[in-house]
N, C-alpha and C positions, 0 to 999 in steps of 0.2 A: 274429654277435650284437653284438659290438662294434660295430660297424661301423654297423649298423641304431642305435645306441642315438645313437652320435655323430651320425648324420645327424639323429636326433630333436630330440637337444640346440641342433646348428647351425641348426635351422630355428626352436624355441623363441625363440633368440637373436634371431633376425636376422629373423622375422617382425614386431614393432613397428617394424623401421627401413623394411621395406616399402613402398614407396608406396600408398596408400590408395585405392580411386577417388572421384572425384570425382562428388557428387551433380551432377545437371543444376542452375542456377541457376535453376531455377521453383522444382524439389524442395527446396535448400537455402532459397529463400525460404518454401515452406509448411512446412517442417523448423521456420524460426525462427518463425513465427508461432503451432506448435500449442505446440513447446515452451513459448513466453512463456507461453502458456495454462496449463500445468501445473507443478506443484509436486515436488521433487524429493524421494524418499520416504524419504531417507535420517535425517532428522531436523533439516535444517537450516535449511527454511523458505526456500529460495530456490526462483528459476523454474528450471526443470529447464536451461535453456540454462546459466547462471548459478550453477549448485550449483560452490564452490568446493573442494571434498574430491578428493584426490589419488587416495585408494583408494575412493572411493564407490561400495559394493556396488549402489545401487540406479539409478543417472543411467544408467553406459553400459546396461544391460538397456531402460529403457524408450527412450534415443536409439535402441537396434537397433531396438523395436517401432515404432517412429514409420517408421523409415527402412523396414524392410521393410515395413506397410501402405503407404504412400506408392508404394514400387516396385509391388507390388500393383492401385496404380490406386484407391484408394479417396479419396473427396475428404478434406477437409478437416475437417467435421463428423464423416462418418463413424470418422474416425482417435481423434478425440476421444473420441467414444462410446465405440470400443471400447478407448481407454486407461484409462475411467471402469469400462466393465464390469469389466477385467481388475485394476485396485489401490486403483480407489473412489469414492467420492466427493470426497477428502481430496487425491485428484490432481488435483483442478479448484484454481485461485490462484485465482478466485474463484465463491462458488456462484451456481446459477445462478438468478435472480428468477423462483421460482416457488415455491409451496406456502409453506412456515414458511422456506425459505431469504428470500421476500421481505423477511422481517422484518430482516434484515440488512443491504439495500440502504437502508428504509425509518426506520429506525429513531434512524441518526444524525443524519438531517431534522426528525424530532420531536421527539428529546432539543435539540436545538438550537433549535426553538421553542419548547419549553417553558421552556427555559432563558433564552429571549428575555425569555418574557411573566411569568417568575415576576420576574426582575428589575426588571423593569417597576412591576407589582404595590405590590415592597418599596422603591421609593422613590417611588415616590406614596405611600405609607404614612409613611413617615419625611417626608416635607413636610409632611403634613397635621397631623404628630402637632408638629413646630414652631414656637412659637408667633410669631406676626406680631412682632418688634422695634416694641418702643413709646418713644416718648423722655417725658418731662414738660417741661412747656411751659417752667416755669420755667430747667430747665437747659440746652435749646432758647437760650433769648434770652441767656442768659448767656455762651455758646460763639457768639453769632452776635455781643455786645456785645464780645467777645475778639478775633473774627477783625477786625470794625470796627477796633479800635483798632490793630491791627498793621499794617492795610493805610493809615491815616492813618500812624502813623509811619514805612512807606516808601518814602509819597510825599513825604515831607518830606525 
């Protein structure tokens, strides 16, 4: 009994110092591309590759589901779908342009020209409301009889 329990123990231990295998380098590149894709469901709003949490109950669960679909054979799409069927919508980093999600892609285009044209609008409004600077003639010739005289005294 002992004996079984200590061998439990020693393997507990010493299984994270393990070496790991190594995904094939296609796999780890569709690993990193579906991750970028998705959102890490732990609460912290990074891409799942990227979730910086030490004890992050929810990143390694869906890195194994990536990684065992992948081994599986299943493309790249498919992986996706089924990480959407399996925690949501909420695990897409961005939704995808269609239905009411469009409005989201679509949206900050049009706040942005609206924002254009209302600006627009409010100062042609503010020039028009301006009135033209007018001088009086007299005070015209008097400021032009000034500048005269300064420019004779110096040339002299």
């Amino acid at each position: 009994m002992r004996v079984g329990l200590a061998l439990a123990l020693l393997v507990a231990v010493l299984a994270p110092a393990l070496p790991a295998q190594e995904m094939p380098a296609a796999d780890k590149d569709a690993f990193n591309r579906i991750s970028d894709k998705l959102i890490c469901q732990c609460g912290c709003n990074y891409g799942l590759r990227h979730c910086p949490h030490l004890q992050c109950p929810s990143a390694p669960v869906m890195r194994a589901a990536i990684q065992e679909r992948l081994a599986a054979g299943l493309s790249e799409p498919a992986v996706i779908e089924a990480m959407v069927a399996q925690f949501g919508p909420a695990a897409l980093a961005a939704p995808p342009a269609e239905g009411f999600n469009l409005t989201a892609w679509v949206m900050p285009v049009v706040a942005l020209l609206l924002g254009l044209w209302l600006a627009v609008v409010v100062v042609r409004r503010w020039r028009r409301r301006q009135p033209a600077p007018t001088a009086e003639p007299a005070l015209v010739d008097r400021y032009r009889s000034q500048i005269e005289a300064e420019m004779k005294h110096l040339e002299e």
